[in-house]
N, C-alpha and C positions, 0 to 999 in steps of 0.2 A: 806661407811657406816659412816666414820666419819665426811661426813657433816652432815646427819640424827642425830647425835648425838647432833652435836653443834648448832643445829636449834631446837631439842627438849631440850637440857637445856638453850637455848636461851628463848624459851616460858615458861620455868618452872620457870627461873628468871624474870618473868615481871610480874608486877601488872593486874591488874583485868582492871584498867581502860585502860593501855597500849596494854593491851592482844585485845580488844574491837575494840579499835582505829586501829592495826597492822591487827586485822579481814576484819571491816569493807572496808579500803584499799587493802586489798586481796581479798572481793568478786566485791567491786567496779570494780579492775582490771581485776577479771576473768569478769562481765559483759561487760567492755569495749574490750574487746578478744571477746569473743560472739559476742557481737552486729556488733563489727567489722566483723568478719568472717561469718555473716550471708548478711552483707551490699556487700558483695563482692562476696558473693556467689548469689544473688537476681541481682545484676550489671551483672553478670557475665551471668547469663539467659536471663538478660534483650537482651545483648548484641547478645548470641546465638538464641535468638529468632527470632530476627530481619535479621540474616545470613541467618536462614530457610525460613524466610517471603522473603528477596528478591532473596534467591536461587528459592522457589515457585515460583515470579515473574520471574523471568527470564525462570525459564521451560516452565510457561503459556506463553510466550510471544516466545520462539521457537517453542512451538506446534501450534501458530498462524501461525508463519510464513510458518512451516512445513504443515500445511493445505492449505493456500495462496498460495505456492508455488504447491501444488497438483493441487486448482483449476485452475491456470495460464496454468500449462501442461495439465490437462484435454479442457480448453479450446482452448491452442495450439494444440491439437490433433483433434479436433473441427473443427478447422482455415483449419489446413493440408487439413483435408478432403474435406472441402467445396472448395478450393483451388484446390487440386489432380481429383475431379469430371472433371472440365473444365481448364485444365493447360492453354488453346489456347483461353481466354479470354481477347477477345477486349474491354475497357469501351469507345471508340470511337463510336465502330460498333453498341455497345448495346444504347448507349445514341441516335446516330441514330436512331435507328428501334424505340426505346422512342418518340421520337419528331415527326415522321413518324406516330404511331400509337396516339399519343394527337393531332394531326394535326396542329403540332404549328410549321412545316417547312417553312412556310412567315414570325414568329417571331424572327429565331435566326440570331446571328452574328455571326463574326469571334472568332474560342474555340482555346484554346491551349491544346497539352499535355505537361505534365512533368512528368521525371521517377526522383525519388529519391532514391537512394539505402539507405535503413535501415537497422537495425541490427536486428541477426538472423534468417540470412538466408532467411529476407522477404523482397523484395522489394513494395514499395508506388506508386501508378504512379495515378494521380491526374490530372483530367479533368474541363477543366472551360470555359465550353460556358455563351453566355451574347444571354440575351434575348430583344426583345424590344418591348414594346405597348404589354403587357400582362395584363390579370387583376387576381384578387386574387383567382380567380375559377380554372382558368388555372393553373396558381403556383401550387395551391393544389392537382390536380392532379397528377402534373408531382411531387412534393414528395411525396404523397404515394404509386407511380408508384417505384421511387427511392426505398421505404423504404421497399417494398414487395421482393425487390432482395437480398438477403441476400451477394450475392457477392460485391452490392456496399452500400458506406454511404457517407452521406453529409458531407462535411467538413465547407465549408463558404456559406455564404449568406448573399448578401448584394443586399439592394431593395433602388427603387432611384424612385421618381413620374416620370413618362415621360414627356416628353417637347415636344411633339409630339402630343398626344391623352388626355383629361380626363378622369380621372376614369381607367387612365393604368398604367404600372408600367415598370420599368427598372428593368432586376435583371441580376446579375451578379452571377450564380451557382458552387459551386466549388465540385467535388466530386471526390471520388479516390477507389480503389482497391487495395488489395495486390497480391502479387504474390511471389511464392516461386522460390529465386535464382537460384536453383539449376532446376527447370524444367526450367529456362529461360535459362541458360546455356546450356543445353541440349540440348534444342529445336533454340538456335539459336550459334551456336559453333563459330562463327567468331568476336563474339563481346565480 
């Protein structure tokens, strides 16, 4: 209490014009406290605002992925099926019976296979006959011959003029399959 004391006969001793002047610096002060503690507190939202916006962002952006991730498995489960219908599928034998029924058996040449093991549990095994003195009717048929098998897709295609014939074409077709490891293991246990 006895500061209150000496702070009120401090002001009861000061003039009118001192009394004014020691006001005025006292609300100036309390303004600059204010203005201040509202600048920090508006900083201070600004700040928290922006945590919430990129804490949003990042939710939206694992509900992305968490959907992605569904259709992936939805269509892995897709794949399985299409796959588990015919485990004992040849793209050799089918690309045969293909060429056999386009009757472009005088066209082809020497095909390779190749098996490539990929991951999850899928193997790749990719076919690549070369055709010769075709024209572009033929082509056409034999992919959407290809693209009605939901078992195989084209991977490469490369077409070359023939040196042989005009008006025909060289193509070099590459297409593949997948296959599930685990039927391949199964169905052939010594390899």
């Amino acid at each position: 209490m006895a500061i209150f004391d000496s702070i009120k006969n401090m002001i009861n001793g000061l003039s009118i014009q001192s009394f004014y002047k020691y006001a005025a610096i006292g609300l100036a002060l309390f303004f600059v406290i204010v203005f201040g503690l509202l600048y920090y507190f508006m900083s201070s939202l600004g700040y928290y605002n922006r945590q919430i916006e990129n804490i949003n962002d990042m939710r939206q952006g694992a509900q992305q992925i968490l959907e992605k991730n569904a259709r992936v498995e939805q269509q892995r489960k897709a794949v399985d099926a299409i796959l588990n219908r015919n485990p004992e599928f040849l793209i050799a034998g089918y690309f045969d019976e293909l060429v056999k029924k386009l009757d472009l058996s005088d066209k082809t040449a020497a095909a390779e296979t190749v098996t490539r093991v990929e991951r999850d549990n899928y193997e790749e095994i990719t076919y690549s006959p070369r055709f010769i003195d075709i024209n572009m009717k033929q082509l056409t048929e034999l992919l959407q011959e290809i693209e009605q098998n939901e078992r195989v897709y084209t991977k490469e295609l490369e077409i070359e003029p023939s040196n042989k014939a005009p008006y025909a074409i060289d193509v070099r077709l590459t297409i593949a399959t997948l296959a599930l490891l685990s039927s391949r293991i199964a169905t052939n246990p010594t390899e």
